[in-house]
N, C-alpha and C positions, 0 to 999 in steps of 0.2 A: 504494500500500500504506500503511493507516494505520498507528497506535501497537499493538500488540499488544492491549494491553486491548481496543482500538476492534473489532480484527480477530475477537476471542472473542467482541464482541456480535453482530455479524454475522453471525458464522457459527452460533452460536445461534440467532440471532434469525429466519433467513430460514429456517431448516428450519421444514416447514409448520406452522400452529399447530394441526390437527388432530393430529398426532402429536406434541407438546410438552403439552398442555394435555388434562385430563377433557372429558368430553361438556357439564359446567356452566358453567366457564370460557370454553372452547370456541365454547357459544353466544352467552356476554355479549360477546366481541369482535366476534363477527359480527355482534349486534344491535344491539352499543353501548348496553347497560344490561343487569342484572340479570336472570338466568332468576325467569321468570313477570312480571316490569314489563310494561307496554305501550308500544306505542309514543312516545304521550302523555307519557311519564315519562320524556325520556332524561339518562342522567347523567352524558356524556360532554360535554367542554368545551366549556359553559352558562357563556358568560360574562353577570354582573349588574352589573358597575360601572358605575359612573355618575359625571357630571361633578363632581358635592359629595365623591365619594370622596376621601378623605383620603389616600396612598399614600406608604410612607416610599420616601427617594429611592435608599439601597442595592436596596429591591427592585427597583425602575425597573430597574438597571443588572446584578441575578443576571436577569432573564428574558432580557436579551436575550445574557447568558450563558448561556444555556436554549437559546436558540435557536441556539446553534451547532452543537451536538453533534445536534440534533433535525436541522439541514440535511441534514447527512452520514447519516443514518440512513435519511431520507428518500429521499434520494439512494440507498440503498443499497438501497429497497424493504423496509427492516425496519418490522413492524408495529407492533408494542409493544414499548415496557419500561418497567420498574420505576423506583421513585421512586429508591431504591436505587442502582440502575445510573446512570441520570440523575445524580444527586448523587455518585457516585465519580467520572463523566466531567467533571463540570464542578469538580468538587476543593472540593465544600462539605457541609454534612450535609444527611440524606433531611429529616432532619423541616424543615429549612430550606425545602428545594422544597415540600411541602405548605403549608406557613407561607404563602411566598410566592403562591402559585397561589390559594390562599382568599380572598385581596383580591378577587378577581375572578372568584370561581364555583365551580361543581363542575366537577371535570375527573377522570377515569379512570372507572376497577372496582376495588372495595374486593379485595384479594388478588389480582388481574391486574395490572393498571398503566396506562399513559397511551398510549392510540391515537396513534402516533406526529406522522400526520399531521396530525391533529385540534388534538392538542396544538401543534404547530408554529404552523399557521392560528390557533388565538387566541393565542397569544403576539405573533404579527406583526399581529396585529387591535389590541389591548389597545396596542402599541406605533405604533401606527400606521406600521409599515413595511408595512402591505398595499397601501400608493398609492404612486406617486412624488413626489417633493419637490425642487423646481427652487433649485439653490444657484450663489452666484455667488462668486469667491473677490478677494481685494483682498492685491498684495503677490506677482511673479511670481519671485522667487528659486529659491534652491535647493529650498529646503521647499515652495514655492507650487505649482513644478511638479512635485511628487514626488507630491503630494497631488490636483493634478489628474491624473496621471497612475495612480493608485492604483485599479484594476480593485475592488476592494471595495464600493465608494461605490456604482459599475453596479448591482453585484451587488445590492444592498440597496436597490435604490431612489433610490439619491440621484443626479441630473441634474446638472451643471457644464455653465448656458449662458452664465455671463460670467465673463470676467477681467478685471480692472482691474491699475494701475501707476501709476507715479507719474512713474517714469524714460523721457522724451521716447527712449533708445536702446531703451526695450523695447516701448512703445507698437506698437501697428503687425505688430506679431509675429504668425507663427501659430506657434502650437503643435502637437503631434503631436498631440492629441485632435482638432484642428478647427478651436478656438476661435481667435479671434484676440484678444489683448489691447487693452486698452481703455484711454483716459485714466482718473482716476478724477473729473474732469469730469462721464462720463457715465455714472454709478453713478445718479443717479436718475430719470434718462430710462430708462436701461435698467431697472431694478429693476420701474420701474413697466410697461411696454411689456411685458417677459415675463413677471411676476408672479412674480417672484424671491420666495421665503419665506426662505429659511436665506443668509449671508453667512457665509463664513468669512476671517479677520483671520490674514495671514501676514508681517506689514508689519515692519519696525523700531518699537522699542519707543515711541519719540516722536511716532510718527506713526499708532500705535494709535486713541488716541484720538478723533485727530479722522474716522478712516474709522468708527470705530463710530458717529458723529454723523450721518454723512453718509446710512450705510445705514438708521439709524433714520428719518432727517428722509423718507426716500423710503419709507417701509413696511415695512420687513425688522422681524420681531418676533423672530428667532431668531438668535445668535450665536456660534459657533466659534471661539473668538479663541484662537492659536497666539502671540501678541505677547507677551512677558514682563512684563507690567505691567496692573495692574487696571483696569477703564474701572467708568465713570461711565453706569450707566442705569438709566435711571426703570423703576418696577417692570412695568411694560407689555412690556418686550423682558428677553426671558430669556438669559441667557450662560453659557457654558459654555469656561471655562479651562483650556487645555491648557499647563504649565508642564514642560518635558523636565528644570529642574535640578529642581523639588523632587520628582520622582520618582526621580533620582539620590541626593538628597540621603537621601528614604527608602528606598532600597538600601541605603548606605553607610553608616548609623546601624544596620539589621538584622545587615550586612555584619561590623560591628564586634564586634557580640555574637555570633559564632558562634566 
């Protein structure tokens, strides 16, 4: 059982759209553009971007805010909804979701709304969550295993075929996914052998560093670093910083003004 909001779209939304909707509406769902368009002309999520596209990086992060409530909805067999509704569930403004969705195409019917499914499949196209992506983690702690352990990653795509370590007692290990952990020795044997793309950094903060060196020097262009401390890479590999204080930090400064 969802949130009640969630529970109102649904039961809205799954009552058939013949009886919800005019005979004009009606048809544009069913045909996926405009009565009298032709087929030729469809105006339902037509994605145009391209690799020069410029894209600011807050939208990056509301689509795939977009695609959460679209999952469930999905899941739910509801067909359409509104910009509107979209943008209450995901707790931002409508005209933000059209804003954002423009970078990359037309998507809906002007007065109907966004074909659920439609909408979902390019938002996961656009993001490239439509393929799977092989990630290998370095640093088997508390958090190392909580995150390999983390049913979401599956869900989305994301594959964990190695673990690394550093610590000769953890080496050797299996873990409850499968995996067995690794020295971090053979981070670039392995990276290159399964074509490891994504590395994720769950290491002690001094020892950051040099695994970020290491996954570079072996091909990884992509980085998840969970370590409290900023690394050093050349503009070719991209990172992405997970810091748990200074999102504490900005609670407890909001926290103070209320």
């Amino acid at each position: 059982m969802g949130p009640p909001f969630f529970n109102l779209y649904v039961q809205k939304f799954t009552t058939p759209l013949s009886q919800r909707l005019g005979f004009y509406q009606y048809w544009e769902i069913v045909h996926q553009r405009p009565y009298g368009f032709s087929a030729k002309t469809p105006v339902s999520a037509h994605v145009t971007m391209t690799k020069t596209t410029k894209i600011p990086e807050p939208t990056i992060e509301r689509l795939a805010i977009y695609a959460r409530p679209l999952e469930e909805l999905s899941r739910a067999e509801v067909e359409v909804i509104s910009s509107e509704k979209l943008a209450q569930m995901c707790d931002v403004n409508p005209a933000q979701v059209g804003k954002d969705l423009a970078f990359f195409g037309e998507f809906g019917v002007r007065g109907v709304g966004y074909n659920v499914q439609d909408l979902l499949q390019a938002i996961q196209k656009i993001l490239c969550s439509d393929r799977t992506w092989t990630i290998c983690i370095v640093g088997m702690g508390n958090l190392g295993k909580a995150l390999v352990d983390n049913e979401n990653f599956k869900k989305r795509n994301y594959r964990f075929v190695a673990a690394f370590d550093s610590n000769p007692e953890m080496i050797g290990q299996q873990l409850p996914c499968g995996l067995t952990v690794k020295s971090i020795d053979d981070i670039e044997e392995t990276v290159q052998t399964l074509g490891i793309e994504i590395g994720i950094i769950a290491t002690r903060p001094f020892e950051a560093q040099q695994i970020a060196n290491l996954l570079m020097d072996s091909g990884v262009k992509a980085i998840l670093n969970f370590a409290p401390t900023h690394l050093r890479t050349p503009q070719c590999c991209i990172v992405e910083n997970v810091d748990f204080t200074v999102k504490l930090e900005n609670l407890v400064y909001h926290l103070e003004k209320i």
